[in-house]
Phi, psi and omega in degrees: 000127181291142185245182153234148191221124121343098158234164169239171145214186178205164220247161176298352172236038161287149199269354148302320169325305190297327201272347164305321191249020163269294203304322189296335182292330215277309171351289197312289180337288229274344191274355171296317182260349154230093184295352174278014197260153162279127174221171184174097172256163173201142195230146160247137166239161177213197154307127168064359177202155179236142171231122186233128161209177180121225230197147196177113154244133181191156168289331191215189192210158176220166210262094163343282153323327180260335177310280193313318171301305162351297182291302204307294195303320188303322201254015168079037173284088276155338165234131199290357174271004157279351187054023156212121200240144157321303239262320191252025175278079168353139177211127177238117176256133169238066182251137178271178174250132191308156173303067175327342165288339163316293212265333173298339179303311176241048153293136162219162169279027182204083192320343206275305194307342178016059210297163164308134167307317206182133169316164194176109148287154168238124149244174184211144186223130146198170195225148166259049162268342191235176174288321176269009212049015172254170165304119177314307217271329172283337172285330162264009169268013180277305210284297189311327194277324202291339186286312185277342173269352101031244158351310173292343187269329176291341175048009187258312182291309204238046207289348194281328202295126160296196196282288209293128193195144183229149178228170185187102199254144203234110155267167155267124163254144181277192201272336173289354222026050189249137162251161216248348187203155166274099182285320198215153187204130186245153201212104184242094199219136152331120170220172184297204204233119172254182190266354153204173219236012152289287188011273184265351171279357187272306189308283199315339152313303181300312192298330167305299208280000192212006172249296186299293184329284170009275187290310185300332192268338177283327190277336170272162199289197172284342189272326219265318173327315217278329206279356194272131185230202156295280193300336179299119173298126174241150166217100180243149202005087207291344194290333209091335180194135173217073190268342193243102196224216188038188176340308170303329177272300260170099202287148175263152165197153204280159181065026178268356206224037190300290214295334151310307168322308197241310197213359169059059172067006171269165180091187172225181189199091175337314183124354200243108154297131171313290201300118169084016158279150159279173163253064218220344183244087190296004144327308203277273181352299206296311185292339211264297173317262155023253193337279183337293175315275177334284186341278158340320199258332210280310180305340179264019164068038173295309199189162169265001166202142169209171199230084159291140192218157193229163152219149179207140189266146201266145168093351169254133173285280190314125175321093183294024178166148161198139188218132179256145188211106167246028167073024197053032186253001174320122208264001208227186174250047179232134133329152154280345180295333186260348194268337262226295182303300184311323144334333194286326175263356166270321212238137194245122173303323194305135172326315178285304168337309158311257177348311157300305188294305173312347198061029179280017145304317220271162182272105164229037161248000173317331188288309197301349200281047178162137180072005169104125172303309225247183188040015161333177155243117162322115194235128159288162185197152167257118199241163211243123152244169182202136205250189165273004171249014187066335167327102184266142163219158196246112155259126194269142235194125192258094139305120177060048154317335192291324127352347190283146159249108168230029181221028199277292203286351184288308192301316184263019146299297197300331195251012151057072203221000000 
């Protein structure tokens, strides 16, 4: 029976975004100069003020304060009628030293024996509909806001628009799960003050439908193009006006926006937010595996959606459950319970293992804090620090490895395919 299936997304000046991608910046900062530190930050914003809190054992510190402004000024809070300007914004830190009844709990004398930071379901999700294995309706509501912000930086097409924006793509599937039409696509973004309020909801509409669509249907292939019809439904600023956003509209707070991180409501979701974890916090780690795993198994033509779920207990390394689920699209003559032993023998579970392998020491995570952790393209990149002491440094930096398909021959060695 044909259904409709729902994603969001949400803009980098959205205010959980803002505050997702302060903690992760503060993360970064601090693993540049010590990759061994724990850290689990968490920030709130409001009018005018940032609040940083949570927890931090390191050899060294880092400037806080200049992080958070930093961030603010990068995604364009820059003017004083948003009522949160970079430069005059309050910033209040109350970050502590980590709980030592913790971290000694998952210390081992044997780095590999590690324990998990904290108990934790994880999933990895993946599909073969998209290029990337993710879900269309989340990918494409990732392409409108990254598209529309696009445009707000260029200041030329779209000049009114402001930070904040939510997106949201509606498919139709057919009784096969293939999908076959775009039914509805909502478009919500923050803009300046017009001079009537016919107007500027008359402008921002034409300007969606005839700047944005465009440019985003030029960047998709042809089957996905194909899906933009007559009958796709806009709901563009279904309120009429949406002038008063960002912080100020609305308090952020980090990690609120977990299902946008990852798979847009496909799939399943442990429940544990990433952004201003260390990976030592098998929330973050374990979902980053989770991926990796999926990603890997779908591509080597195990099943055509799969599902993984990982648990971990705190202060134990190895994983007390794993469960696969591939929706009945399995390509091979295993159960899933037989896809579940094999798996068992390609992929080591353990946090540190994990940690080595993704290279989740290194500071890369400011990037994941927007537009979704998981269906990225791995990259090298050069990256910029600052210590509390102004002392800088530059790092070349591998991203979103969890993303590699480099484990394709093993597997289908192992699944004998």
């Amino acid at each position: 029976m044909a259904y409709l299936f729902t994603s969001e997304s949400v803009s980098e000046g959205h205010p959980d975004k803002i505050s997702d991608q302060i903690s992760d910046a503060i993360l970064d900062h601090f693993l540049a100069y010590d990759p061994k530190a724990k850290v689990a930050i968490e920030t709130l914003v409001t009018t005018g003020q940032i609040i940083l809190s949570g927890e931090v054992n390191s050899k060294t510190w880092v400037n806080v304060h200049k992080i958070a402004r930093d961030i603010i000024r990068k995604i364009g809070y820059t003017k004083n009628e948003y009522r949160f300007h970079a430069d005059s914004c309050g910033v209040l830190s109350s970050i502590q030293e980590q709980s030592m009844d913790l971290f000694h709990g998952i210390q081992s004398d044997q780095k590999e024996n590690q324990g998990s930071g904290d108990q934790g379901i994880v999933f990895g999700y993946a599909i073969n509909e998209t290029e990337n294995y993710m879900p269309l309706s989340l990918e494409m509501s990732h392409h409108l806001l990254r598209e529309l912000s696009y445009i707000r930086n260029e200041g030329v097409q779209m000049p009114y628009l402001r930070p904040d924006s939510k997106s949201q793509v509606t498919l139709e599937y057919s009784d096969k799960n293939i999908p076959i039409h775009i039914h509805a696509i909502v478009i919500s973004t923050q803009h300046d003050e017009f001079d009537t309020k016919e107007k500027m909801h008359q402008r921002i509409v034409r300007d969606i439908r005839n700047i944005l669509i465009p440019r985003v249907q030029n960047i998709l292939s042809k089957d996905i193009k194909k899906l933009f019809t007559d009958k796709t439904k806009y709901y563009i600023n279904p309120t009429g006006q949406f002038v008063t956003g960002g912080p100020h509209g609305d308090t952020g707070i980090t990690g609120r926006k977990i299902i946008v991180d990852t798979y847009g409501g496909r799939g399943s979701h442990g429940g544990g937010a990433f952004s201003g974890k260390d990976p030592s916090k098998v929330d973050r780690s374990g979902a980053y595996a989770a991926r990796y795993i999926a990603k890997n198994l779908v591509a080597a033509g195990i099943a055509d959606e799969l599902l993984i779920q990982i648990s971990y207990a705190v202060g134990v390394a190895d994983p007390i459950g794993i469960f696969v689920n591939t929706y009945g699209t399995s390509k091979i003559e295993l159960l899933d319970e037989e896809i579940v032993v094999k798996i068992k023998k390609i992929f080591d579970f353990r946090p540190y293992a994990i940690t080595k392998k993704l290279k989740l020491r290194h500071p890369i995570y400011e990037e994941t804090a927007v537009y979704g952790h998981m269906g990225k393209c791995p990259r090298k990149v050069r990256k910029y620090f600052y210590d509390i002491k102004g002392n800088q440094k530059e790092q070349e930096v591998e991203l979103f490895t969890w993303e590699k398909l480099d484990y394709l021959p093993v597997i289908q060695e192992v699944f004998n395919i």
